[in-house]
C-alpha positions as CSV (number, residue, x, y, z in Angstrom):
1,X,-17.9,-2.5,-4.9
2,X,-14.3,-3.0,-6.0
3,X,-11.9,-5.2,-4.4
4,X,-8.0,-4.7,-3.8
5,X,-5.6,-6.8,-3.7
6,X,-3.6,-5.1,-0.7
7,X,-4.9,-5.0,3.3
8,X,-3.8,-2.2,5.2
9,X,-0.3,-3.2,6.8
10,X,1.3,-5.0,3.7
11,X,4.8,-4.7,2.7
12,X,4.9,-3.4,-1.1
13,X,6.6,-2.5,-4.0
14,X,6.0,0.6,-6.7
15,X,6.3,-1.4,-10.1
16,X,6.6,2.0,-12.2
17,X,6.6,5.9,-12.2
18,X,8.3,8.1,-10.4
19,X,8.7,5.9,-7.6
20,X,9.6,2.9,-9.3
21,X,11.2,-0.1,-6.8
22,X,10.7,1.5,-3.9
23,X,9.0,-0.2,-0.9
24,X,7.2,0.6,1.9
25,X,3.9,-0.1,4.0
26,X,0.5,0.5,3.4
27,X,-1.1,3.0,5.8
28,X,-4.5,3.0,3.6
29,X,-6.8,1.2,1.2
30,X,-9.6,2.7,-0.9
31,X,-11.3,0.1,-2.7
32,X,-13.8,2.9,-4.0
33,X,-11.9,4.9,-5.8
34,X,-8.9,1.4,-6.3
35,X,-6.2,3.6,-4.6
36,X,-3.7,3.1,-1.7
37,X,-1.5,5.1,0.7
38,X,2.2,4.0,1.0
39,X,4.7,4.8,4.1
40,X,6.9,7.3,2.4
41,X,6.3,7.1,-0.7
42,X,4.5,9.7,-3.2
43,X,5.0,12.6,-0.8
44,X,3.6,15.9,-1.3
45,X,3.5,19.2,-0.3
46,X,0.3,20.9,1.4
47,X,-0.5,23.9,2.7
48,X,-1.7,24.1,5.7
49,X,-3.8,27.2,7.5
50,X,-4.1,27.0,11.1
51,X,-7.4,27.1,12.5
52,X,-7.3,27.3,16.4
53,X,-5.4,30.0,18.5
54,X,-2.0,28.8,18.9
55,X,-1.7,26.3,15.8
56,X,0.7,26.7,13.2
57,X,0.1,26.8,10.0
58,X,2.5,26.3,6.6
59,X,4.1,23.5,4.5
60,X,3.0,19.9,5.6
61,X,4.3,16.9,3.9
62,X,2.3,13.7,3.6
63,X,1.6,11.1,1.4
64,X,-0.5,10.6,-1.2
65,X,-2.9,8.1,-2.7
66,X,-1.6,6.1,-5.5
67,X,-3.3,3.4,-8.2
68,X,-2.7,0.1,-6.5
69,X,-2.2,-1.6,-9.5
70,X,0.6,0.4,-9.8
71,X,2.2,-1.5,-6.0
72,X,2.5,-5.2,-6.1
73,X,3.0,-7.3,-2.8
74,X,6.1,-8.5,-1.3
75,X,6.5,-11.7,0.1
76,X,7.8,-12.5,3.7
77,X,9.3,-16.0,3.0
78,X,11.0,-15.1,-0.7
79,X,11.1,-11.2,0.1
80,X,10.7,-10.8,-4.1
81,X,7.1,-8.9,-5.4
82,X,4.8,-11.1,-6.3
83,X,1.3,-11.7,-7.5
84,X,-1.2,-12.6,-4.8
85,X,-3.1,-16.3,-5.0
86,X,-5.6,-17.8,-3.1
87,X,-6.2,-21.0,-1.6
88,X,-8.3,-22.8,0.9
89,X,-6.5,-24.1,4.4
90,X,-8.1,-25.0,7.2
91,X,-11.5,-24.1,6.0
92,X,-10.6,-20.3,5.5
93,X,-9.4,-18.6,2.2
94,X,-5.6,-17.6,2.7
95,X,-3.9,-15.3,0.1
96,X,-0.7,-17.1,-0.7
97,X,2.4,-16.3,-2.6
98,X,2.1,-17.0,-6.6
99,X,6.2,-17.5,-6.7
100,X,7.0,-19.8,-3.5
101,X,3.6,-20.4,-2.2
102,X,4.1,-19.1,1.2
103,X,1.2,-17.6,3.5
104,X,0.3,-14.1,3.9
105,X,-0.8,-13.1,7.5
């Protein structure tokens, strides 16, 4: 089983490619294959065939899975991209900021 270090509903930042600075939210993880989905960002186009009486088909666009080591979080308190820490408060492991050691939620 492989781990990633994004949850669905982080804030992140493309570090290179095509897409490079660009932020947006994560609508997906799959730690199976180590990819993530990002609110408009790596958008393609599909095509669609409709398959019940009355649905349309033709071009769809949607996003597509990218490499998350290729997105890096953003932190809420120092809004930069940062590399994700952990630490123990209150008896429960938190995933804290590496630059300003604020708490992700």
């Amino acid at each position: 089983m492989n781990k990633v270090h994004v949850k669905t509903g982080d804030e992140v930042v493309v570090i290179n490619g095509k897409y490079h600075g660009q932020q947006g939210k994560v609508l997906a993880v799959s730690p199976a294959e180590g990819k993530v989905i990002v609110e408009g960002i790596n958008i393609i186009t599909k095509h669609v065939k409709p398959r019940r009486m009355g649905e349309v088909g033709g071009l769809v666009k949607a996003e597509s899975a990218l490499y998350a080591d290729k997105v890096q979080l953003v932190c809420p308190k120092c809004k930069k991209p940062t590399r994700v820490g952990h630490a123990v408060k209150d008896g429960k492991k938190v995933r804290v900021c590496k630059k300003c050691g604020a708490q992700f939620e």
